[in-house]
PQR file with spaces between the fields and no chain letter, atoms N, CA, C, O and H, PARSE charges and radii, in Angstrom:
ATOM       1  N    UNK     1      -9.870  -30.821   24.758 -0.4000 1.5000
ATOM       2  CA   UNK     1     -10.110  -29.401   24.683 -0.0000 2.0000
ATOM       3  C    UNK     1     -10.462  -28.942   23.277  0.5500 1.7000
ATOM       4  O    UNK     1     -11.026  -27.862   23.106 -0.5500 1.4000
ATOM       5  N    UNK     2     -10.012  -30.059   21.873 -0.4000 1.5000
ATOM       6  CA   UNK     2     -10.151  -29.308   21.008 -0.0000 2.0000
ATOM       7  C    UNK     2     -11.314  -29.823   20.374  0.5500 1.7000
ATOM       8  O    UNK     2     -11.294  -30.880   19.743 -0.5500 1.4000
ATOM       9  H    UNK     2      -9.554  -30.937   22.012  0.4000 1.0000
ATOM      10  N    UNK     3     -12.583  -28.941   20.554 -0.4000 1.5000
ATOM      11  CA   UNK     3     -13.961  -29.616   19.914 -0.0000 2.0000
ATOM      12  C    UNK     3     -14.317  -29.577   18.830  0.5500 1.7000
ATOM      13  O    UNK     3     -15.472  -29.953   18.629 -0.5500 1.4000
ATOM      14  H    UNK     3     -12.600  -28.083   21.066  0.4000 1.0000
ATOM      15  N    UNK     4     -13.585  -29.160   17.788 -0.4000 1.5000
ATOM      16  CA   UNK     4     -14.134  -29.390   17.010 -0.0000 2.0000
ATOM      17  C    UNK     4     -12.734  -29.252   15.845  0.5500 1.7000
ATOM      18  O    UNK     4     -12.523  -28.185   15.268 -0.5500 1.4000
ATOM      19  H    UNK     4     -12.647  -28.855   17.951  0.4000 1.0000
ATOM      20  N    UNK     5     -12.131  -30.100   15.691 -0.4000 1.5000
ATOM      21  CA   UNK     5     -10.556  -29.969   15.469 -0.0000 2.0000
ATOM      22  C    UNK     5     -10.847  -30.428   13.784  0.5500 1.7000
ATOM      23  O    UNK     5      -9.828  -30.427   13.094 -0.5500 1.4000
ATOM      24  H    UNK     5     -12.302  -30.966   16.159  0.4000 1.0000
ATOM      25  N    UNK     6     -12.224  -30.838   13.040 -0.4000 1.5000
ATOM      26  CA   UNK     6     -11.932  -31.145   11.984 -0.0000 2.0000
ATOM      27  C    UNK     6     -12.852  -30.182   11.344  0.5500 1.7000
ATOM      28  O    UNK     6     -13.221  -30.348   10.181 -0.5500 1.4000
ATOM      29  H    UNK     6     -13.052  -30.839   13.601  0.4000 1.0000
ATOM      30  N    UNK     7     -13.225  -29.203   12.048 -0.4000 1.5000
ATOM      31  CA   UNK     7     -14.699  -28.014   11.300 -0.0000 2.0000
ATOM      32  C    UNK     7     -14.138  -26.866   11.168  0.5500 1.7000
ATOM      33  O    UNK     7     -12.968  -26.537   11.361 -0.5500 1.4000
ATOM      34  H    UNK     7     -12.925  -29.068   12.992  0.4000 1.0000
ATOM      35  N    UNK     8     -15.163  -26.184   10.781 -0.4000 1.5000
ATOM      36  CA   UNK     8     -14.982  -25.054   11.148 -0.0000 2.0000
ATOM      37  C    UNK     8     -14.181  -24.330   12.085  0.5500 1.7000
ATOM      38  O    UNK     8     -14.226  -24.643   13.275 -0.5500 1.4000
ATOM      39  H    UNK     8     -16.114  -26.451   10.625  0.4000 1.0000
ATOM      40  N    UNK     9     -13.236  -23.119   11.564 -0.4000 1.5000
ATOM      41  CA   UNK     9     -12.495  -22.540   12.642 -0.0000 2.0000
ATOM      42  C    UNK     9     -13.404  -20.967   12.600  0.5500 1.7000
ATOM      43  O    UNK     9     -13.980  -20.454   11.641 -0.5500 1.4000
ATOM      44  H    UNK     9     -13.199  -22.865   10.597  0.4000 1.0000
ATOM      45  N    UNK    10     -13.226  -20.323   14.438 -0.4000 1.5000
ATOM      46  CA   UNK    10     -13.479  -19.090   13.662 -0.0000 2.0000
ATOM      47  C    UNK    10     -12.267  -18.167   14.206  0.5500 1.7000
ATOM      48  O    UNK    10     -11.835  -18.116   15.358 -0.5500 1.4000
ATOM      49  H    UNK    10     -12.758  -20.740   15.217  0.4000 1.0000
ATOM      50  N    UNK    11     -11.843  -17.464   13.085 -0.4000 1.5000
ATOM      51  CA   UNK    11     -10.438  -16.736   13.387 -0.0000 2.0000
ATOM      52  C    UNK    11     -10.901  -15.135   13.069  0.5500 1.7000
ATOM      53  O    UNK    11     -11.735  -14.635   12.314 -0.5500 1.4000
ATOM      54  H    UNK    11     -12.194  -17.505   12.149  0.4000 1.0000
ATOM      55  N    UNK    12     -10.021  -14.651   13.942 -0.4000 1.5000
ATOM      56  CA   UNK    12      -9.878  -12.984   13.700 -0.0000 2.0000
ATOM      57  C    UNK    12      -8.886  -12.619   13.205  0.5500 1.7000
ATOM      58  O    UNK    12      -7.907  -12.817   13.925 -0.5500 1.4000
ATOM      59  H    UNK    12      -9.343  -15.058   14.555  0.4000 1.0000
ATOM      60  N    UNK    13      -8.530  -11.828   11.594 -0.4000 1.5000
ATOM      61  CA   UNK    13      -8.093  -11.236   11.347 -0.0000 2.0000
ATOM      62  C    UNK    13      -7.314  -10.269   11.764  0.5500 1.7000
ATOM      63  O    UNK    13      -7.755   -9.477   12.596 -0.5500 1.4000
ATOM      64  H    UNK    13      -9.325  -11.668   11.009  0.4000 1.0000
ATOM      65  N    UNK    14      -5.757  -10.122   11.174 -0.4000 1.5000
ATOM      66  CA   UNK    14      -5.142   -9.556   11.651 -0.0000 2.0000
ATOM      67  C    UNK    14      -3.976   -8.567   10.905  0.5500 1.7000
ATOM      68  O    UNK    14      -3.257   -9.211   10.141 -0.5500 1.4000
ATOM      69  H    UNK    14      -5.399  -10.766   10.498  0.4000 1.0000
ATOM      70  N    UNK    15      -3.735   -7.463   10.968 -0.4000 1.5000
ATOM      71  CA   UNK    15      -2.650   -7.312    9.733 -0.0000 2.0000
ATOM      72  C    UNK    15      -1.301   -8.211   10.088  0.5500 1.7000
ATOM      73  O    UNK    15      -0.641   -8.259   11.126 -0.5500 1.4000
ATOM      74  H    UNK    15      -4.319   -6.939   11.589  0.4000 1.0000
ATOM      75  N    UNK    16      -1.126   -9.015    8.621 -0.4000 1.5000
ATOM      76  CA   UNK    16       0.418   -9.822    9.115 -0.0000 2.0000
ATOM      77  C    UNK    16      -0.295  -11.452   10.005  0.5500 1.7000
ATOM      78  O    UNK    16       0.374  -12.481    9.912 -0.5500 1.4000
ATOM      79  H    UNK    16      -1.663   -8.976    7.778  0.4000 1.0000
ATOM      80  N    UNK    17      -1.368  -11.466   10.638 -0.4000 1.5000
ATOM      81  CA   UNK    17      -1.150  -12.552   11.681 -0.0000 2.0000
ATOM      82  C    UNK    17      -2.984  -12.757   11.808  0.5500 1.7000
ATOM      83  O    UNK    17      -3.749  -11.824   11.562 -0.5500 1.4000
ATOM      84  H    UNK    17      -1.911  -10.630   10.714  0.4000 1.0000
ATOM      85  N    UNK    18      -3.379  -13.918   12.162 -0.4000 1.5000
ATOM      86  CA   UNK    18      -4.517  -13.987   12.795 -0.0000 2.0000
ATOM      87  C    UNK    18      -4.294  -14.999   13.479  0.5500 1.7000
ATOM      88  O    UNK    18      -3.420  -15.861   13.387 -0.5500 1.4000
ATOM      89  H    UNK    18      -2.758  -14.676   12.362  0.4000 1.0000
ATOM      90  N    UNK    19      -5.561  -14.783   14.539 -0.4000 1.5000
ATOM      91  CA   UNK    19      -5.670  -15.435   15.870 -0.0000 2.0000
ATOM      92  C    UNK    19      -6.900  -16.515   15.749  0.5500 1.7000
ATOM      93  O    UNK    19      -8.006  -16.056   15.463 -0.5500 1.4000
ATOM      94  H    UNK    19      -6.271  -14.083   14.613  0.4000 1.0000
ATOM      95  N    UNK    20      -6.751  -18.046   15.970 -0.4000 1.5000
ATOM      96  CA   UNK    20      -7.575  -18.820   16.048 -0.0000 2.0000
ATOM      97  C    UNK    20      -8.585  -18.501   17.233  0.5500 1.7000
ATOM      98  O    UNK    20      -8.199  -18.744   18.377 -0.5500 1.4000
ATOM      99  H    UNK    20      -5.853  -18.419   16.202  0.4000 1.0000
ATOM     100  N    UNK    21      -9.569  -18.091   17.079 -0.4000 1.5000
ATOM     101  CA   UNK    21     -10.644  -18.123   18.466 -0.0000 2.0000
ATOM     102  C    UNK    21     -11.400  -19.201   19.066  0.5500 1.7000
ATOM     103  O    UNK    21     -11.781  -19.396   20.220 -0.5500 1.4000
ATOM     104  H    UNK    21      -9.883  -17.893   16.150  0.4000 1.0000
ATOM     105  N    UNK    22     -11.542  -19.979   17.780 -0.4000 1.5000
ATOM     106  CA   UNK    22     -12.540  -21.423   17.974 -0.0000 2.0000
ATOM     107  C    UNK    22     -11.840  -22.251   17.198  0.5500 1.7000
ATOM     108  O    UNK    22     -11.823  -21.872   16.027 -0.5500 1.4000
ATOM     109  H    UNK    22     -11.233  -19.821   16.842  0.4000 1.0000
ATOM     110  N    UNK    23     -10.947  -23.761   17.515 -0.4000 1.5000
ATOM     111  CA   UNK    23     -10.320  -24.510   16.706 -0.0000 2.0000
ATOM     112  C    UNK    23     -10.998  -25.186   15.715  0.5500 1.7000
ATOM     113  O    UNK    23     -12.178  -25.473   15.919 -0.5500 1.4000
ATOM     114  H    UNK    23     -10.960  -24.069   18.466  0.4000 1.0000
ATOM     115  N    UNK    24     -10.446  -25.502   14.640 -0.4000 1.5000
ATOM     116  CA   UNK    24     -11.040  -25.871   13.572 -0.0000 2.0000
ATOM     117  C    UNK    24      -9.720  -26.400   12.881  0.5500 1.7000
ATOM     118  O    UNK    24      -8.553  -26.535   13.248 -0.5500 1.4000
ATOM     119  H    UNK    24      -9.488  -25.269   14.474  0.4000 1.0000
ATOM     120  N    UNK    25     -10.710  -26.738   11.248 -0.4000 1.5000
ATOM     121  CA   UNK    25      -9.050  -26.729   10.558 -0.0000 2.0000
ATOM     122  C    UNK    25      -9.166  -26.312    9.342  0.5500 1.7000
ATOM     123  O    UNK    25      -8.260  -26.624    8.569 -0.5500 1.4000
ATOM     124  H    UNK    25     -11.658  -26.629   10.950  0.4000 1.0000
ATOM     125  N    UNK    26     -10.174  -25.591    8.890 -0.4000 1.5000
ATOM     126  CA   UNK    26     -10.572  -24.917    7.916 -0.0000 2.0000
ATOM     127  C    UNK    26     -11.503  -23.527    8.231  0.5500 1.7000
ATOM     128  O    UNK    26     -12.440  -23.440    9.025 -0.5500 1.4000
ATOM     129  H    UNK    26     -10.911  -25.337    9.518  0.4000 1.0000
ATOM     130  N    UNK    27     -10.931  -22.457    7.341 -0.4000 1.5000
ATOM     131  CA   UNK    27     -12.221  -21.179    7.484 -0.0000 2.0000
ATOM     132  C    UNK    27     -12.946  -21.301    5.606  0.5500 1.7000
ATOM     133  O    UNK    27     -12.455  -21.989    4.711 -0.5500 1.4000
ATOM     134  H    UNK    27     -10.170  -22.528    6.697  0.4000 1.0000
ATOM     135  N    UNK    28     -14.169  -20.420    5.496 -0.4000 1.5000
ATOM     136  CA   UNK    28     -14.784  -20.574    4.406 -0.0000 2.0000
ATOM     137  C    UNK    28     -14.214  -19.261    3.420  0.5500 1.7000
ATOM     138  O    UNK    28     -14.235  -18.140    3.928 -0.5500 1.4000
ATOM     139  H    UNK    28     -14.568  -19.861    6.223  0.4000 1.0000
ATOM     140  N    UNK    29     -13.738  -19.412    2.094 -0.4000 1.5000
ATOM     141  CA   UNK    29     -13.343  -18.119    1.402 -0.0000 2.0000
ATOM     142  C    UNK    29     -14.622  -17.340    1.282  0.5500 1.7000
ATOM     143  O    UNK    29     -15.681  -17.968    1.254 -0.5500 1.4000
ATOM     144  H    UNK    29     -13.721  -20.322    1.681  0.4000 1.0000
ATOM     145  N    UNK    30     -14.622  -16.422    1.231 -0.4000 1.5000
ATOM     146  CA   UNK    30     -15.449  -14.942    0.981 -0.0000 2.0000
ATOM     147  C    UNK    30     -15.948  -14.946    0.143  0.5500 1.7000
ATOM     148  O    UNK    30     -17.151  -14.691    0.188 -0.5500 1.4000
ATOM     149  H    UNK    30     -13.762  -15.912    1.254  0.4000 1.0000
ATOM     150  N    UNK    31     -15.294  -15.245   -1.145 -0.4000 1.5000
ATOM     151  CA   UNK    31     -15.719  -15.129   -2.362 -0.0000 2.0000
ATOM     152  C    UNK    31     -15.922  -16.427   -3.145  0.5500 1.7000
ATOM     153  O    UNK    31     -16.919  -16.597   -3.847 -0.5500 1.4000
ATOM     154  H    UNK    31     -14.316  -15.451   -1.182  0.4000 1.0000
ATOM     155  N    UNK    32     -15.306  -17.005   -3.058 -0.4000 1.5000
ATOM     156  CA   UNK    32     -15.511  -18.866   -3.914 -0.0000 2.0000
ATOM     157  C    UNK    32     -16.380  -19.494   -2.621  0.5500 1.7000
ATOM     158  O    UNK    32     -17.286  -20.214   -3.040 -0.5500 1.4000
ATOM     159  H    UNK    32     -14.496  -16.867   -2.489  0.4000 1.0000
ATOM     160  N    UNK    33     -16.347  -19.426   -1.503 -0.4000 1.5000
ATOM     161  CA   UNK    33     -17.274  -20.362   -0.634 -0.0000 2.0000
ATOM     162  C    UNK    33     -16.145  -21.602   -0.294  0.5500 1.7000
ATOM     163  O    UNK    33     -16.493  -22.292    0.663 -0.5500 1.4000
ATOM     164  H    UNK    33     -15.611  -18.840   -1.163  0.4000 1.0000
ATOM     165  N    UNK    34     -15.163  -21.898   -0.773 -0.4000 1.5000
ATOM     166  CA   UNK    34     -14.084  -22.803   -0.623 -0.0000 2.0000
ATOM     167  C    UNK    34     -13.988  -22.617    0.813  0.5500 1.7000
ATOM     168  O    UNK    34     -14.290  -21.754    1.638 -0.5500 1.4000
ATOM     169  H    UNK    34     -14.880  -21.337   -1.551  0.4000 1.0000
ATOM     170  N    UNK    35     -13.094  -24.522    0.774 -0.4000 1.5000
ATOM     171  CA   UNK    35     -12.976  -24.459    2.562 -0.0000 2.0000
ATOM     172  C    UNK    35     -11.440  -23.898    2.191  0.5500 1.7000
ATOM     173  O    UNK    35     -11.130  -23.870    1.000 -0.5500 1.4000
ATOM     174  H    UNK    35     -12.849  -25.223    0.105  0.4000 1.0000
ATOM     175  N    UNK    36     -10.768  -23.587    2.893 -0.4000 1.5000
ATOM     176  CA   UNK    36      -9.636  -23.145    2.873 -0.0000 2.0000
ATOM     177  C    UNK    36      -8.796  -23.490    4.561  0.5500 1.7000
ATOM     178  O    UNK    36      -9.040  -22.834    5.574 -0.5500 1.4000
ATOM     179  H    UNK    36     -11.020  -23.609    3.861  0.4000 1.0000
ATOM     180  N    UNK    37      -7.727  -24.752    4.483 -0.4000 1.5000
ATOM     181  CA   UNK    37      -7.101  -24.790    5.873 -0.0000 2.0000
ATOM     182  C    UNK    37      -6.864  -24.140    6.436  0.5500 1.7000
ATOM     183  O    UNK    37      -7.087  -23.040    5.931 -0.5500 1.4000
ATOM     184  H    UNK    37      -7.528  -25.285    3.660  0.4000 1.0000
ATOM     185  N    UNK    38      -6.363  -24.074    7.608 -0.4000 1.5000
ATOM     186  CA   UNK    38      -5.499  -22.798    8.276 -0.0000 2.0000
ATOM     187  C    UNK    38      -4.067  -23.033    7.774  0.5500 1.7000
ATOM     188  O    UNK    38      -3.379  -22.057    7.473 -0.5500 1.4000
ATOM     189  H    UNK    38      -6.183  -24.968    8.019  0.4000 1.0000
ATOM     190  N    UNK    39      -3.631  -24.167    7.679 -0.4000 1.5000
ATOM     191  CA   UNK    39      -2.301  -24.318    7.691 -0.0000 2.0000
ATOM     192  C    UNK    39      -1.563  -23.518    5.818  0.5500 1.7000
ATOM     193  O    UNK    39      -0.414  -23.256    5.463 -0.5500 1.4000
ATOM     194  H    UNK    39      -4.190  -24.959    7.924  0.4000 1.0000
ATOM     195  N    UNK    40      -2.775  -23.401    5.174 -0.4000 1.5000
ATOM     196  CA   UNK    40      -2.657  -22.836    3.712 -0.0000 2.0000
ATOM     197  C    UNK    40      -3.018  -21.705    3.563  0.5500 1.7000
ATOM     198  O    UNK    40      -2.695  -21.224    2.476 -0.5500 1.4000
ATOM     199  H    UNK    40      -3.708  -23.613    5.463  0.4000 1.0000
ATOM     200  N    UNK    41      -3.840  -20.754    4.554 -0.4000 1.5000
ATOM     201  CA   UNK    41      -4.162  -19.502    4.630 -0.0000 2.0000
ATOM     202  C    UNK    41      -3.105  -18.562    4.300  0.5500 1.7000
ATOM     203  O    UNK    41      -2.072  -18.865    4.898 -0.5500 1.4000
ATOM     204  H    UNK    41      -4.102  -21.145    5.437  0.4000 1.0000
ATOM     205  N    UNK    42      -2.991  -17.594    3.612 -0.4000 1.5000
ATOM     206  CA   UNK    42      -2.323  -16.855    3.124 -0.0000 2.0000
ATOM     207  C    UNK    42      -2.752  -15.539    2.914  0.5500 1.7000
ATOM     208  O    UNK    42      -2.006  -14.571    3.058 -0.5500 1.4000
ATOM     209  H    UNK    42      -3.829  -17.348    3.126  0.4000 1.0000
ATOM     210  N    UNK    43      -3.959  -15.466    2.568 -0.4000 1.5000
ATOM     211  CA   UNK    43      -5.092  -14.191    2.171 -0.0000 2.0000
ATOM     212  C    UNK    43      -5.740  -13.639    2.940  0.5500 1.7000
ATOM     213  O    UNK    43      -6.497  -14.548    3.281 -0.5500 1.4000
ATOM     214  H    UNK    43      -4.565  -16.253    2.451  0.4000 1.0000
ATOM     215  N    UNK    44      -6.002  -12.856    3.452 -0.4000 1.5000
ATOM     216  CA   UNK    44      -7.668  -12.506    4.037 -0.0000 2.0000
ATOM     217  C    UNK    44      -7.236  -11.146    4.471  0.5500 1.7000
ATOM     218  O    UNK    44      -6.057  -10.814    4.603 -0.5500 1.4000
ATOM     219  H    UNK    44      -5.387  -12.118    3.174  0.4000 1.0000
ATOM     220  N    UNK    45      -8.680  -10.078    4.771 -0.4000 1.5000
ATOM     221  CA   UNK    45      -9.076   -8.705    5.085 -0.0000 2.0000
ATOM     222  C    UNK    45      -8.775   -8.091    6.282  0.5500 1.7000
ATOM     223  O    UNK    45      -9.942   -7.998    6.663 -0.5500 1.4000
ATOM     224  H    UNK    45      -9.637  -10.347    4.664  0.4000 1.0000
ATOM     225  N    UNK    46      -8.282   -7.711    6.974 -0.4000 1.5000
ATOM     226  CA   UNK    46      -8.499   -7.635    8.265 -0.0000 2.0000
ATOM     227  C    UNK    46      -9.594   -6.601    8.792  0.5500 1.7000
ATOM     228  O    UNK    46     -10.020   -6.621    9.947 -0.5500 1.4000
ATOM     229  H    UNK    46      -7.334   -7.788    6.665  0.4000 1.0000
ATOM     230  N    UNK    47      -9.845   -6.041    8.187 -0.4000 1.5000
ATOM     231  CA   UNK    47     -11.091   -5.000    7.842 -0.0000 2.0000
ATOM     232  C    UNK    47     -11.963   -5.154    7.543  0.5500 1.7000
ATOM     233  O    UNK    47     -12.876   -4.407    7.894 -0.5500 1.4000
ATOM     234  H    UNK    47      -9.499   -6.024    7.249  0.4000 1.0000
ATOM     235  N    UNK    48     -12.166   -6.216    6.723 -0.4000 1.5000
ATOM     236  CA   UNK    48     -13.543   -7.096    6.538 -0.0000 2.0000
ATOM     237  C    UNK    48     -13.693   -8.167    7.281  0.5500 1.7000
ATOM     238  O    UNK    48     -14.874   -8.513    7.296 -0.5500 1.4000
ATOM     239  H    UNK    48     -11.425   -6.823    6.438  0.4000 1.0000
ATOM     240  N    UNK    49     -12.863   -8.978    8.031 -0.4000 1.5000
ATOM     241  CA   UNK    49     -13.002   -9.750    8.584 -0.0000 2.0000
ATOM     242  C    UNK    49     -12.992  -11.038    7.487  0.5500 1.7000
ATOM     243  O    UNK    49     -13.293  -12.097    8.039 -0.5500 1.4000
ATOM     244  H    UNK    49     -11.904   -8.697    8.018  0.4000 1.0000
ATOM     245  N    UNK    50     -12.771  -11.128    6.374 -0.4000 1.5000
ATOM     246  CA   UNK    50     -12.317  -12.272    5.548 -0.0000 2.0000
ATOM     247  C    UNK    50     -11.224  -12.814    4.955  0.5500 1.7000
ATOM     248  O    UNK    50     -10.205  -12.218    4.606 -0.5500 1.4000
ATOM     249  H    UNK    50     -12.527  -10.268    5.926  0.4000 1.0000
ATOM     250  N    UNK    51     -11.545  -14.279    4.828 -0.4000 1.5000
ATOM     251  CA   UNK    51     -10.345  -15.278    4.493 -0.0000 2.0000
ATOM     252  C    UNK    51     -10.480  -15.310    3.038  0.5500 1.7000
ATOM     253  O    UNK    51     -11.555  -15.020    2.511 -0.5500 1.4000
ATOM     254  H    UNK    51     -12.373  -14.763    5.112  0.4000 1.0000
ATOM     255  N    UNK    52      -9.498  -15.629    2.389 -0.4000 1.5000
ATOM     256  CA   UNK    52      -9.456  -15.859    0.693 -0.0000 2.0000
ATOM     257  C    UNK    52      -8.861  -17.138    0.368  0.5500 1.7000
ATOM     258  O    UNK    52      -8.032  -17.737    1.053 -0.5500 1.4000
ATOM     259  H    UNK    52      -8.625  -15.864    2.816  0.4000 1.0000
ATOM     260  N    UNK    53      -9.256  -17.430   -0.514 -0.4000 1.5000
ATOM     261  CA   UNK    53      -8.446  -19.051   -0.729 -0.0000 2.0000
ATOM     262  C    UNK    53      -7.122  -19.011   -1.813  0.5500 1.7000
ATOM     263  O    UNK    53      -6.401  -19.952   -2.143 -0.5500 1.4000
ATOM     264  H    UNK    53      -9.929  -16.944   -1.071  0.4000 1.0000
ATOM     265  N    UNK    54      -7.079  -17.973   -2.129 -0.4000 1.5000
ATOM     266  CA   UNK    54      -6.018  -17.337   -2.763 -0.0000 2.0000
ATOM     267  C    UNK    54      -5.881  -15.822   -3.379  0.5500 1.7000
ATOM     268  O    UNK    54      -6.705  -14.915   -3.269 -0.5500 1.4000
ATOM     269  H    UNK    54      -7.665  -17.208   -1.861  0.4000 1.0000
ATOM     270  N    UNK    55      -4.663  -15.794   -4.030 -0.4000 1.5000
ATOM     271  CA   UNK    55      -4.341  -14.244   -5.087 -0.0000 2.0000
ATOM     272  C    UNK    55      -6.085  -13.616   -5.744  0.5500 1.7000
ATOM     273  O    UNK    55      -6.755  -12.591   -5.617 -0.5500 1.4000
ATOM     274  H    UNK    55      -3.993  -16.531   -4.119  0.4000 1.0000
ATOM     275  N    UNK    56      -6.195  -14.722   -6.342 -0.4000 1.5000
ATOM     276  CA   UNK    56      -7.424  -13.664   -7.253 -0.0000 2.0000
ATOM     277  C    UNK    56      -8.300  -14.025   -6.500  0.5500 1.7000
ATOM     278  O    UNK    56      -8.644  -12.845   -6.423 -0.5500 1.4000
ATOM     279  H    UNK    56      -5.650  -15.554   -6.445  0.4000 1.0000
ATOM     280  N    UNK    57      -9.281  -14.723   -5.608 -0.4000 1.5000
ATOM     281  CA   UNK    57     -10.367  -14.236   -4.375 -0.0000 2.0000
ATOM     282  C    UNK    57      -9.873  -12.901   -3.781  0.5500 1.7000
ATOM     283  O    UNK    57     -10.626  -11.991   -3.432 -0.5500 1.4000
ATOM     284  H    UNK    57      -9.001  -15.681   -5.670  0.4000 1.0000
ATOM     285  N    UNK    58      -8.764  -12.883   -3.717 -0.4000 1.5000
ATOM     286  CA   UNK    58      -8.307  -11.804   -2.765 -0.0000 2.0000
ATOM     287  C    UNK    58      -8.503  -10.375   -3.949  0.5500 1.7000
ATOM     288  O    UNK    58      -8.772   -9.228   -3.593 -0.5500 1.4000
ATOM     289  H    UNK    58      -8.152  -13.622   -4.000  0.4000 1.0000
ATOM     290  N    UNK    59      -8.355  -10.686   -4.925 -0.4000 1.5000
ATOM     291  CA   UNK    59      -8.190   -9.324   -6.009 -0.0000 2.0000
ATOM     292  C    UNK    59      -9.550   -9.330   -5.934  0.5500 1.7000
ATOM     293  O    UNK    59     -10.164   -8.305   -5.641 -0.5500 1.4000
ATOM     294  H    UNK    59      -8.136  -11.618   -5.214  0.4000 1.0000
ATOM     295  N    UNK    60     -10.122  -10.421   -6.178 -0.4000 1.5000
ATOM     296  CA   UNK    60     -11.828   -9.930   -6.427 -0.0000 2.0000
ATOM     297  C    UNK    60     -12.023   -9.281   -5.438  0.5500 1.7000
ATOM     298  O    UNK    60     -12.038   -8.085   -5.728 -0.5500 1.4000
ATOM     299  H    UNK    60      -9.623  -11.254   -6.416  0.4000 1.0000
ATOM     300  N    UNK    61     -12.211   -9.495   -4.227 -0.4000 1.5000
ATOM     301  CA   UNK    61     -12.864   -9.263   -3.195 -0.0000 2.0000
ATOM     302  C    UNK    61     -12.357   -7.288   -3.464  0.5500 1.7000
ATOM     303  O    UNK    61     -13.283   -6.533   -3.756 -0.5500 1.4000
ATOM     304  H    UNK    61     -12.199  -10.467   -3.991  0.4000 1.0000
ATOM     305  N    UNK    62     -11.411   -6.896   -3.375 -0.4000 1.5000
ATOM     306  CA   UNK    62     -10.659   -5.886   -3.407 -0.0000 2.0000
ATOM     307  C    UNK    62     -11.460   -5.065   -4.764  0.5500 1.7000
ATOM     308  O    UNK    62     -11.899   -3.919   -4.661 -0.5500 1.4000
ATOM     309  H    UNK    62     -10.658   -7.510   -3.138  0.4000 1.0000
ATOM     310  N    UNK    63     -11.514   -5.591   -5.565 -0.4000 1.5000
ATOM     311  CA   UNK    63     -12.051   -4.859   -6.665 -0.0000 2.0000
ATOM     312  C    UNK    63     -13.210   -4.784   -6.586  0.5500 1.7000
ATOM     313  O    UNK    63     -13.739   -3.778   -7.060 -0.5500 1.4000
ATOM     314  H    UNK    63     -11.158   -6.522   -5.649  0.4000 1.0000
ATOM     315  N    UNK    64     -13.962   -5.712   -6.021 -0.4000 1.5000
ATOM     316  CA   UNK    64     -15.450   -4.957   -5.679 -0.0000 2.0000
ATOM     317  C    UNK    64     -15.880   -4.362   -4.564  0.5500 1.7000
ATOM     318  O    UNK    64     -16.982   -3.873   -4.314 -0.5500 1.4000
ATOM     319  H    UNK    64     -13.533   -6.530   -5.636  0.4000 1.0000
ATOM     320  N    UNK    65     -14.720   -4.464   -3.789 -0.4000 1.5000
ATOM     321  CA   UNK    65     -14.927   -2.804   -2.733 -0.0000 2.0000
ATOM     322  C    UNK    65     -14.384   -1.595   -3.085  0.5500 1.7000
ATOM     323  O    UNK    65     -14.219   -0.601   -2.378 -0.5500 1.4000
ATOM     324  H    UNK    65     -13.825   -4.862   -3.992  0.4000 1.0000
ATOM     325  N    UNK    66     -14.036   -1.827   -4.621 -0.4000 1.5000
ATOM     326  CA   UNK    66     -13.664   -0.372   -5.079 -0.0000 2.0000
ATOM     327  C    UNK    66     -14.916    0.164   -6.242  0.5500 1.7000
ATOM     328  O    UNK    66     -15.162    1.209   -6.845 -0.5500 1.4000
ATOM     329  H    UNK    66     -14.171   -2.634   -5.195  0.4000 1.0000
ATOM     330  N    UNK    67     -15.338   -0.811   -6.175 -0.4000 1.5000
ATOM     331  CA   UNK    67     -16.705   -0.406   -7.190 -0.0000 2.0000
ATOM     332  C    UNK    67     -16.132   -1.363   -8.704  0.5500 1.7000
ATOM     333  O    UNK    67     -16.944   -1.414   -9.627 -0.5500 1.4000
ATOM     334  H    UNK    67     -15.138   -1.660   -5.686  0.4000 1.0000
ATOM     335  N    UNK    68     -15.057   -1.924   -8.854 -0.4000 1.5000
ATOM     336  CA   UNK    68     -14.721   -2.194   -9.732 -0.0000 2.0000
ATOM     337  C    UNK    68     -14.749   -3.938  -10.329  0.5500 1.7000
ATOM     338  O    UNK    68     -14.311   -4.215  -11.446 -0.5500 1.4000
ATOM     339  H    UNK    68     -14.397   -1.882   -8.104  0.4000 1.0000
């Protein structure tokens, strides 16, 4: 069942939680392009629909949707 268990995942964002839709075992960060596991995910938008590969992807991303 799981086709593609070493690619690409695609997940939906969630506040607090996201939901695997398509198994994988990595999503791509937003901002660095990094693969980032699921099992290390920690970051991401739920409003943008993006993953971060950490603290400062996540600040960037944030600071340039403030213009900043």
């Amino acid at each position: 069942m799981d086709r593609n268990p070493d690619g690409l995942a695609h997940v939906h964002y969630g506040d607090g939680e996201f939901v695997v839709l398509k198994p994988g075992r990595f999503v791509i960060c937003a901002v660095s392009g990094r693969q980032v596991a699921l099992e290390g995910l920690r970051y991401w938008d739920a409003e943008a629909q993006e993953a971060y590969a950490g603290p400062a992807e996540a600040l960037a991303a944030w600071r340039a949707r403030q213009g900043g």
